[in-house]
N, C-alpha and C positions, 0 to 999 in steps of 0.2 A: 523480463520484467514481470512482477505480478501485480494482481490488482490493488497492492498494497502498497507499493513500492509508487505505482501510479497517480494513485490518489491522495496519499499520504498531504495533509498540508505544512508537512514542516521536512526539508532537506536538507540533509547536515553533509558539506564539504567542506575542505581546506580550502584558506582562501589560495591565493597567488603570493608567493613570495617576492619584494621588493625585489628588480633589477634595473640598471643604469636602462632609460628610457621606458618602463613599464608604464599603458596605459591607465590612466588613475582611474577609470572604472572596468579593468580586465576581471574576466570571468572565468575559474578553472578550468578547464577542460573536460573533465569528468559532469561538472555540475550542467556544460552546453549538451553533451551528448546524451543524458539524461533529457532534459526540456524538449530535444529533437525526438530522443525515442517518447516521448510519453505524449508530443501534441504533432506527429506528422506519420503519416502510413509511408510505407518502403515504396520508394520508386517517387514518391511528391520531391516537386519543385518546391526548394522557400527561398522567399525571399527576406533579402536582411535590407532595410533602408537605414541601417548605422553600422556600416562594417568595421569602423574603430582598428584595433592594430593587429586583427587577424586570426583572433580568440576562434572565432563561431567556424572560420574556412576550415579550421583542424576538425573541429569535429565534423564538419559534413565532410571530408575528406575521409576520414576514421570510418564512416558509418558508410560512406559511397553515398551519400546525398548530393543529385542537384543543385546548384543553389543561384541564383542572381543578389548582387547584392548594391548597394553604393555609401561613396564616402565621399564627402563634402572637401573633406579636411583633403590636399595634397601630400603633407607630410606623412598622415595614415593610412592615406591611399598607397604609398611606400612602402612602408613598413607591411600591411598587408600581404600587397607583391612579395615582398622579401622572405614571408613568412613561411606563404604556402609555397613557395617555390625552394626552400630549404625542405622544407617536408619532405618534396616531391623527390629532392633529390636522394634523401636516407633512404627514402623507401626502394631505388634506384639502388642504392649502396648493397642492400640487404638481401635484394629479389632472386 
């Protein structure tokens, strides 16, 4: 990343394309692991207190980020589980 890239105030991603149950405020993947690499140092804990349907676990997975996080919602708390643990299991597939 440069200092341009960092600071920049405008970020242009694709958003997330429509799928049967997509969270109505889900966030790329590209655009979360950006905002981690540009506001946390390698080896930081973060913390998410909206973890919604499992957007942010990919990227701190992707990057090897710590993370604590929680969800109010049951449903999303779900879906979450469901998320990073398909992840978990391609990368399983692929190793």
């Amino acid at each position: 990343m440069t200092a341009r890239d960092q600071w920049s105030d405008v970020w242009d991603f694709d958003p997330v394309q429509a799928y049967p149950g997509k969270h109505p405020c889900e966030k790329p993947l590209p655009l979360l692991c950006h905002i981690l690499n540009a506001s946390t140092k390698p080896g930081a804990v973060v913390f998410d207190p909206f973890a919604g349907s499992g957007s942010m676990d990919e990227a701190y997975h992707e990057l090897e980020q710590q993370f604590i996080e929680v969800e109010k919602c049951p449903d999303n708390y779900a879906k979450t589980d469901d998320r990073l643990s398909a992840v978990r299991a391609q990368e399983r597939l692929f190793a």
